[in-house]
C-alpha positions in Angstrom: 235.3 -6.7 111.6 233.5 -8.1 114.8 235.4 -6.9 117.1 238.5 -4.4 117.7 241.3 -6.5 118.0 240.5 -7.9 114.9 240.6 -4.1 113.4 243.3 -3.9 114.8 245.7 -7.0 113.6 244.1 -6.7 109.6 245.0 -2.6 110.0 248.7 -3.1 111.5 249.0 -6.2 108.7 248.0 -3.2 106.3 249.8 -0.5 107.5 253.3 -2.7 108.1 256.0 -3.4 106.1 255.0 -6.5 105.7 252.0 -5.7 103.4 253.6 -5.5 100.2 256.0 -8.3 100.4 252.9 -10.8 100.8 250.2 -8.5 98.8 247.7 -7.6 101.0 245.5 -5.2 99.6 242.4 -3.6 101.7 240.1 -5.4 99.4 241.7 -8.7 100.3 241.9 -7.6 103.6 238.4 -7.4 103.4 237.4 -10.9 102.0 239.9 -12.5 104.3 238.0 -11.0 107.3 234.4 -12.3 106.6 234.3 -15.4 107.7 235.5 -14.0 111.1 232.9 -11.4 111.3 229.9 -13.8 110.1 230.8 -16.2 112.8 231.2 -14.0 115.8 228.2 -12.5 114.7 226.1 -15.4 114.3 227.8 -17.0 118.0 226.8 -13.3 119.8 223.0 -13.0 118.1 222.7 -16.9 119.4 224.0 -16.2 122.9 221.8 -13.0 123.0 218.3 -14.5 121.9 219.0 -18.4 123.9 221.1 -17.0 127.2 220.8 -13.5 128.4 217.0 -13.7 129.7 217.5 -17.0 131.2 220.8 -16.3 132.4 219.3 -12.6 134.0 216.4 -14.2 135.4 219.0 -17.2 137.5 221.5 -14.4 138.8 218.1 -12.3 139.9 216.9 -15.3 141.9 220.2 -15.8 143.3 221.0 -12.2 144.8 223.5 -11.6 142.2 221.8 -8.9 140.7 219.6 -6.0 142.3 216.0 -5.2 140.9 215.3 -2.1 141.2 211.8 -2.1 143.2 
């Protein structure tokens, strides 16, 4: 999973009750969760590699962050 909560709602849905009645198995589980996980991790490698330098380098300029000199 991409992130916790997600962990979290797929292992309570596994771990409930409620598992059995609609036939949730971990390997379902699983195959239900990747298209979550590939998408957050394509949107956080994009936002990594296209924003963080550009977006470190604006809140240097503007006093927003210290550099250590």
């Amino acid at each position: 999973m991409a992130t916790p909560n997600g962990q979290a709602a797929f292992l309570f849905l596994l771990t409930s009750a409620l598992a059995p009645l609609i036939r949730l198995s971990y390997g379902r589980m699983v195959w239900m969760a990747l298209p979550y996980t590939l998408v957050l991790t394509l949107v956080g490698l994009l936002c990594v590699e296209f924003t963080l330098v550009p977006v470190t380098e604006w809140m240097t300029q503007t006093g927003w962050l210290a550099t250590l000199s």
